[in-house]
C-alpha positions as CSV (number, residue, x, y, z in Angstrom):
1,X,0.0,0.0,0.0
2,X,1.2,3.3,-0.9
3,X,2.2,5.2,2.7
4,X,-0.5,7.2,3.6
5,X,-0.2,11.0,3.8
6,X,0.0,12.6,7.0
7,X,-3.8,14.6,6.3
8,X,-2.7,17.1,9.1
9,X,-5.0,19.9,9.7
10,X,-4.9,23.6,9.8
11,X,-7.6,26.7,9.4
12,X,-7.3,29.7,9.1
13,X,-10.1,32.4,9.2
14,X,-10.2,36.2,8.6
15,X,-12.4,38.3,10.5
16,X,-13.9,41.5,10.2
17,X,-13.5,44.5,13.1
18,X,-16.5,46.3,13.9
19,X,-17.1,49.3,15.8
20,X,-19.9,48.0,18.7
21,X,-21.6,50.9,19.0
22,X,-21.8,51.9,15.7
23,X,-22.1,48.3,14.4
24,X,-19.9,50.0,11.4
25,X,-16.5,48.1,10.3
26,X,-13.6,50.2,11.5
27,X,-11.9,52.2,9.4
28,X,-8.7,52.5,11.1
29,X,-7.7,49.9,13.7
30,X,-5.1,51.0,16.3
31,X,-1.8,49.8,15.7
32,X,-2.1,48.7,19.3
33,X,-4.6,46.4,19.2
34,X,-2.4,44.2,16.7
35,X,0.6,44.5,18.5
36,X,-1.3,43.1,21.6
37,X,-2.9,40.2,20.0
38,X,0.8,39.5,18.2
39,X,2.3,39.7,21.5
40,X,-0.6,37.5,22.9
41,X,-0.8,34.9,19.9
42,X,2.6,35.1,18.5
43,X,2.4,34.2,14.5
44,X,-1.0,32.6,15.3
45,X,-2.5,36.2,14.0
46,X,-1.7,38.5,11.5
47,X,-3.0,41.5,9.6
48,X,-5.0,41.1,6.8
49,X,-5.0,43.1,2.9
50,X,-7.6,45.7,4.9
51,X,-7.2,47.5,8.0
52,X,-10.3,46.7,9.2
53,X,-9.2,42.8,8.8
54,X,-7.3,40.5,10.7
55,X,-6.5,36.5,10.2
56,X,-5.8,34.0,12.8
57,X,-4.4,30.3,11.9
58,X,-3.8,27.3,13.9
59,X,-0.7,25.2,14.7
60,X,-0.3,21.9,12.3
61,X,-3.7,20.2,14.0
62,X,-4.0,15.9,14.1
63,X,-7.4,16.0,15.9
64,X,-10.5,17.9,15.1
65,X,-10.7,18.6,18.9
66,X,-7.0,20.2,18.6
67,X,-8.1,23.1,15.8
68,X,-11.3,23.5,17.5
69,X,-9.4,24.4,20.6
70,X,-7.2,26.4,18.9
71,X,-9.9,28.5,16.9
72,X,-11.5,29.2,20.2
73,X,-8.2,30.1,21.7
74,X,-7.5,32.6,18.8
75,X,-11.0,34.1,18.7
76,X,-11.4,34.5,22.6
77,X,-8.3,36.5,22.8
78,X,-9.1,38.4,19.3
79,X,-11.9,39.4,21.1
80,X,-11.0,40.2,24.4
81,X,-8.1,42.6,23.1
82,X,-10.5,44.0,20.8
83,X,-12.9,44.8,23.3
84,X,-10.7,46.8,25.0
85,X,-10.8,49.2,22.2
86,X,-14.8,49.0,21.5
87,X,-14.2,46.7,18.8
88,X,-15.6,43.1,18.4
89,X,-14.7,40.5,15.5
90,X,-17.1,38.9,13.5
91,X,-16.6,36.2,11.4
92,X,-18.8,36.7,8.1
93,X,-17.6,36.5,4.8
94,X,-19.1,40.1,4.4
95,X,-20.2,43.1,6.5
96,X,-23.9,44.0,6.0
97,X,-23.6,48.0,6.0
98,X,-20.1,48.5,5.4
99,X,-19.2,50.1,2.1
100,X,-15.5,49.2,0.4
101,X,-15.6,52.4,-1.0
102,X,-14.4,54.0,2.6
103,X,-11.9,51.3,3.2
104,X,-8.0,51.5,3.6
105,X,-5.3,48.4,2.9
106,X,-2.9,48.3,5.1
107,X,0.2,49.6,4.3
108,X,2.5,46.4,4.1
109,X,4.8,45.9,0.8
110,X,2.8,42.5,0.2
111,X,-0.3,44.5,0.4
112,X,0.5,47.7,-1.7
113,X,1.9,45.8,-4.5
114,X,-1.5,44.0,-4.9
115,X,-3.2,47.1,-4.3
116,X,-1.3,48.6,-7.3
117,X,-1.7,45.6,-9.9
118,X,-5.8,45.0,-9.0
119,X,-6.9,48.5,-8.5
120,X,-10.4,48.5,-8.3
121,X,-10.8,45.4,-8.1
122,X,-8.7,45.0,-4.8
123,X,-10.8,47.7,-3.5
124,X,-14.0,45.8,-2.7
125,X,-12.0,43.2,-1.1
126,X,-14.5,43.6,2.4
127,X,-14.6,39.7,2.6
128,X,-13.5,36.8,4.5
129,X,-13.1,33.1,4.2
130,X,-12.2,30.3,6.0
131,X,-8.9,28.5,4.2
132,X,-8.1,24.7,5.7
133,X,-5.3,23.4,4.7
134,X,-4.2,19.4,4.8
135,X,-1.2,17.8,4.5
136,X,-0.6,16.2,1.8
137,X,3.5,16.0,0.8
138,X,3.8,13.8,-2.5
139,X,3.4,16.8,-5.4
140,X,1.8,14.0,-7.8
141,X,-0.7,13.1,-5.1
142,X,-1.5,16.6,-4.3
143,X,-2.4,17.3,-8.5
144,X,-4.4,14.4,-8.5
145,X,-6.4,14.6,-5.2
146,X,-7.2,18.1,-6.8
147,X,-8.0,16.8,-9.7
148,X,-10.7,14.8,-8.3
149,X,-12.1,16.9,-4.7
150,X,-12.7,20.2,-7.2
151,X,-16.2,18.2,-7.4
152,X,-17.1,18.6,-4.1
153,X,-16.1,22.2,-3.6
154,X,-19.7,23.3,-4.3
155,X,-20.9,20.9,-1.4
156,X,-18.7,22.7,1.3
157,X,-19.5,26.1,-0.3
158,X,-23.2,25.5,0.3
159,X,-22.6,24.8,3.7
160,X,-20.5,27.8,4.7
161,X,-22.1,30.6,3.6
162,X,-22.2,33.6,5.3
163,X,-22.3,36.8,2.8
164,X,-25.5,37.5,1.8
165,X,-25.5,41.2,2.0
166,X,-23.3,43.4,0.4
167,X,-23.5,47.1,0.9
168,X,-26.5,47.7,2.7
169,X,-28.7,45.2,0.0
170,X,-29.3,42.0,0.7
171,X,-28.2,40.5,-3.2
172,X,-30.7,37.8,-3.6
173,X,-27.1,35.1,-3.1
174,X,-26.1,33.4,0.3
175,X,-22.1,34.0,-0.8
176,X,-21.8,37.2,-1.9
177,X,-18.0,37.0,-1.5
178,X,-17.8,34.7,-4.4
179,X,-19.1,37.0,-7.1
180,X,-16.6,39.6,-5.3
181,X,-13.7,37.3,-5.1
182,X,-14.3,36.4,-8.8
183,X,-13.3,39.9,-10.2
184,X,-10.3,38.9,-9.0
185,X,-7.6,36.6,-11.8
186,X,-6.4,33.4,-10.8
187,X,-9.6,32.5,-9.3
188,X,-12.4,29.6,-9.5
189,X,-12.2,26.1,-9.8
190,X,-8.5,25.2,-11.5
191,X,-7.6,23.5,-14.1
192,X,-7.1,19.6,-14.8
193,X,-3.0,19.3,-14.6
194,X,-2.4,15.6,-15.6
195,X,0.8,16.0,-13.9
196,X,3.2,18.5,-10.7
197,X,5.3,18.7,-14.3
198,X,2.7,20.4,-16.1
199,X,1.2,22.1,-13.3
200,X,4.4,23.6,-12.5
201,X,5.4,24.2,-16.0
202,X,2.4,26.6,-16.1
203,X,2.8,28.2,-13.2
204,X,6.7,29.0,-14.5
205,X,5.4,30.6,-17.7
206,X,3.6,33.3,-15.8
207,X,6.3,33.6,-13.1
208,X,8.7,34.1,-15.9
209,X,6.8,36.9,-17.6
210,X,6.2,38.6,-14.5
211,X,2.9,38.1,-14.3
212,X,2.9,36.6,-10.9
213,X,6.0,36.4,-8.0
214,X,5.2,32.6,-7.7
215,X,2.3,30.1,-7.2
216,X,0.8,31.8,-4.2
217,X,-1.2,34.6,-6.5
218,X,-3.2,31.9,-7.5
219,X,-6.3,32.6,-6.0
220,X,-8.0,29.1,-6.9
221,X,-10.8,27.5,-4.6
222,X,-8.8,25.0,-4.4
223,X,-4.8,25.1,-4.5
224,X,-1.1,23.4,-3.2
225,X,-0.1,25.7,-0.9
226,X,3.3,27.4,-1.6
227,X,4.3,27.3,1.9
228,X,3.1,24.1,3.1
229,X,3.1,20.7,1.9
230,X,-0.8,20.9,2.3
231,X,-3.4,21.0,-0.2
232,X,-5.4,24.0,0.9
233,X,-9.2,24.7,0.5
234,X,-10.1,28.1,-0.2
235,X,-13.7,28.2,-1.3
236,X,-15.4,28.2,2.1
237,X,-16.8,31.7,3.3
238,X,-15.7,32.2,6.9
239,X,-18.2,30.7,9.4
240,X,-19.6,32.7,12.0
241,X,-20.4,29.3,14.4
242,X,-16.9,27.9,15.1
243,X,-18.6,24.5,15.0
244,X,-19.7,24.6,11.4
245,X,-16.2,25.6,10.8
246,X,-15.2,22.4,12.2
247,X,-17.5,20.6,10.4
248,X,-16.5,21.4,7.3
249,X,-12.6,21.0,7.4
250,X,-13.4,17.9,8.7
251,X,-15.6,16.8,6.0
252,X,-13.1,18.0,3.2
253,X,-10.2,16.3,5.2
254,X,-12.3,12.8,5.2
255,X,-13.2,13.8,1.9
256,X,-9.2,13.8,0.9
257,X,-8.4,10.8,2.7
258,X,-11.7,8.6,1.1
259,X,-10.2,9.6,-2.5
260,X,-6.8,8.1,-1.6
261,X,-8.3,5.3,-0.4
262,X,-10.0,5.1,-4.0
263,X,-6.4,5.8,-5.4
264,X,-4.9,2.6,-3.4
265,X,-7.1,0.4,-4.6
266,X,-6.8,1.6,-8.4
267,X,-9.7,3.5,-8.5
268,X,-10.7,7.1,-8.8
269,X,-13.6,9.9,-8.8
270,X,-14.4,10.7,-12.7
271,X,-13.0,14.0,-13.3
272,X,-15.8,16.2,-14.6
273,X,-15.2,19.2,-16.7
274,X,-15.0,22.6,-15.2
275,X,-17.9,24.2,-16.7
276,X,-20.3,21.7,-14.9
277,X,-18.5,21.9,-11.4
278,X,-19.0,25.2,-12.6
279,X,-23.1,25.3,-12.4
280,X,-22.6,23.3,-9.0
281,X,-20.6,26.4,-7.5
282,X,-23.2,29.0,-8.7
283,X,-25.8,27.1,-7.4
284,X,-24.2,26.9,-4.0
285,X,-23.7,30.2,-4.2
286,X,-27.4,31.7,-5.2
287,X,-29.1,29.2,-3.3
288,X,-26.3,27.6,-0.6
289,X,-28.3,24.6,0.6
290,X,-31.9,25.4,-0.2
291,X,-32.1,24.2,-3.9
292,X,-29.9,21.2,-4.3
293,X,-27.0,20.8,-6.3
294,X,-26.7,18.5,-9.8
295,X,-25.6,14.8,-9.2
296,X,-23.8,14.5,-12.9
297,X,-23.3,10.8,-12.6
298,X,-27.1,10.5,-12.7
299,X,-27.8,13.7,-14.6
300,X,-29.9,14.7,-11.5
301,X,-31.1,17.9,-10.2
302,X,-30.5,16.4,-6.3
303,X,-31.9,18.1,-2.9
304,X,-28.8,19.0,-0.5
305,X,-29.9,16.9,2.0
306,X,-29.8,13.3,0.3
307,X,-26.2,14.7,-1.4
308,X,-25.0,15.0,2.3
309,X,-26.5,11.7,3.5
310,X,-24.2,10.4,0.5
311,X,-21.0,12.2,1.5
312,X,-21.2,11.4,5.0
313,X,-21.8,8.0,4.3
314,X,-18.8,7.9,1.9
315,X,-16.4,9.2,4.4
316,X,-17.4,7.2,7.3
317,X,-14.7,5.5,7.4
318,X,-12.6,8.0,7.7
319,X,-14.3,9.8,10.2
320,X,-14.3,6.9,12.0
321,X,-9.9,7.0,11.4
322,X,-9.8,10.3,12.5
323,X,-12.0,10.1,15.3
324,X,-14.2,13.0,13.8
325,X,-17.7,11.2,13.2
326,X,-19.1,13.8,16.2
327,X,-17.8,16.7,14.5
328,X,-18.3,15.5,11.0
329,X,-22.3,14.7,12.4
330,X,-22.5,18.2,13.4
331,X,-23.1,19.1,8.9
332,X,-26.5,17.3,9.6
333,X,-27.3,20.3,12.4
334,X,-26.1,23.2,9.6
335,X,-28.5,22.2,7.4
336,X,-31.2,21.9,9.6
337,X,-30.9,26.0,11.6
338,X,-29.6,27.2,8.6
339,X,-26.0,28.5,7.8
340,X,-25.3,32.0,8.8
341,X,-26.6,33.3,5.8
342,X,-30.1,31.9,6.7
343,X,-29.8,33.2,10.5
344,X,-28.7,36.8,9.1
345,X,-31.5,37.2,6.7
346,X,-33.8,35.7,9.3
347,X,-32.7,38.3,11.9
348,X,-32.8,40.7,9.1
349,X,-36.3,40.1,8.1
350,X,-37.6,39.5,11.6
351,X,-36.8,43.0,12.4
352,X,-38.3,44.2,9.2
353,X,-41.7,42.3,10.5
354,X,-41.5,44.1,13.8
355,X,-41.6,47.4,11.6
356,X,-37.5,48.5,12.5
357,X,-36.0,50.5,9.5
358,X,-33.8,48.6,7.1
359,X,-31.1,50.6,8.7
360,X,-32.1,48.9,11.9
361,X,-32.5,45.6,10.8
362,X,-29.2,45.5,9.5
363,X,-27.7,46.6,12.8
364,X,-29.5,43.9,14.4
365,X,-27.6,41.6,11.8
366,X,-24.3,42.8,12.8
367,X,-25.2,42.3,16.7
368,X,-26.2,38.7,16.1
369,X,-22.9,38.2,14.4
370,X,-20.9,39.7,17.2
371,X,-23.2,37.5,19.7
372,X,-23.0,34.4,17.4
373,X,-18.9,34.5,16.6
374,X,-18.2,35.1,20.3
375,X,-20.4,32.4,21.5
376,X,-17.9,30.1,20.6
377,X,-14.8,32.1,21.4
378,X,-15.4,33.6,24.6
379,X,-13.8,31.8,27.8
């Protein structure tokens, strides 16, 4: 048997910094406030392309138990420092009210240079997702476990979204990041590389021209990490419940691991082509869980609930190997109370109902984030 990878874990998520009484996202966060949660955290937290952003990731994880502790850690103490200014973090993949067009970058080299190649573009950059990453360290084993999870990235999409205002409006879309993310190159579902050669052949064309520094301005959904011998997930939206968080990297690391299994035994996923994982990621994206996604094996228009039944059947084995089956369990509860999408526009609508102003109602949105991220990060 071919020795199994190591399937480490590690998440990351970006927050957003609000203002509690205003409910607005801060324009300017004190250069404190990150020098306390760096001196609190260490390289666990860092700043983010905005200045109203910040990103915390965990150590290399082997238990689901281990990140969740550590994602609790990170947002308690995010919190508590913040607080101290009249700040609070939520993790949504988009700010109800706020509008990018009063937004700064922060002024890092990293950050300026991307501000000066996507212009506009970078500009409405007011999201945040979750990345996990999973270690994975053969380079031929991370193509073709890519190759073949790019058909499920449409299935944790639907389960993590969180963005479904933008601006003041709620768009009609449960990720609104996504269409925003998409302005940007190098994104989406990637290509089919038959090979590391080719993959890194292409990646050397545009590193050569100048085009990009090196394979980490490829914003993919799905990617191998430049930095880590992980292959790293990227199309989630941030989750405002850690727990759904959890959920999810477990499922895509199970999801990993079950595809390997199908690789030992000389067997694979079919590959489908990117244009019809392609109608699978808009329709998580409109509709998240609430109009089912297309089985193309059976040419089926399939509700989101018998699609997870499947997945979590296929990977119960390796929950079972990772000791995750609680965790992984815990995708069952999304779908039934709703993502935070659902819970937002339900809040949202609610307050419409009791006859608040729209203005209103989204600051109600904004306090239920604050209430629901810190539920699971305060001590």
């Amino acid at each position: 048997m071919t020795q199994e990878p190591a399937f480490s874990l590690g998440i990351e998520e970006e927050y957003l910094l609000v203002d509690r009484a205003s409910r607005e996202l801060v324009r300017d966060v004190p250069a404190d406030l990150l020098a306390e949660c760096e001196s609190r955290l260490g390289n666990r937290v860092s700043p983010e392309f905005l200045r109203s952003q910040i990103e915390v990731q965990t150590g290399i994880c082997r238990t689901a138990a281990q990140a969740k502790d550590e994602l609790h850690h990170l947002r308690a103490t995010v919190a508590a420092v913040a607080a101290r200014y009249g700040m609070a973090p939520i993790a949504a993949a988009s700010h109800p009210l706020a509008s990018h067009r009063t937004q700064r970058h922060t002024d890092r080299e990293r950050y300026n240079a991307l501000h000066e190649d996507l212009q506009g573009v970078a500009r409405r950059l007011v999201i945040c997702g979750m990345h996990v990453h999973v270690g994975v360290e053969e380079d031929e084993l991370k193509i073709d476990l890519m190759n073949q999870v790019s058909y499920f990235l449409p299935h944790l999409l639907a389960l993590s979204t969180s963005s479904p205002f933008w601006q003041g409006e709620d768009t009609g879309l449960k990720s609104y990041r996504i269409a925003v993310f998409d302005e940007m190159p190098r994104t989406g579902i990637p290509e089919r590389f038959d090979s590391w050669g080719e993959f890194a052949r292409h990646v050397g064309t545009l590193v050569k021209l100048g085009v990009i520094s090196d394979s980490s301005k490829l914003w993919w959904d799905i990617r191998p990490s430049h930095r880590f011998p992980t292959l790293e997930m990227r199309i989630a939206d941030v989750c405002t419940r850690l727990d759904d968080g959890i959920a999810i990297a477990c499922l895509y690391r199970c999801l990993l691991r079950m595809l390997w299994r199908l690789r030992v035994a000389n067997q694979r996923w079919r590959i489908y082509l990117r244009m019809l994982i392609d109608e699978n990621r808009w329709r998580a994206q409109r509709y998240g869980t609430d109009a089912g996604l297309i089985d193309f094996g059976r040419a089926e228009l399939v509700p989101y609930a018998a699609l997870l039944d499947e997945l979590l059947d296929l990977v119960r084995e390796d929950a079972e190997y990772f000791g995750c089956a609680a965790e992984l369990g815990h995708a069952r509860t999304i779908l039934a109370r709703g993502t935070s999408a659902h819970n937002q526009l339900l809040v949202y609508r609610s307050a419409l109902e009791a006859g608040e102003t729209p203005q209103a109602a989204l600051e109600a949105v904004v306090d239920w984030l604050i209430g629901a991220t810190l539920a699971d990060g305060a001590d």
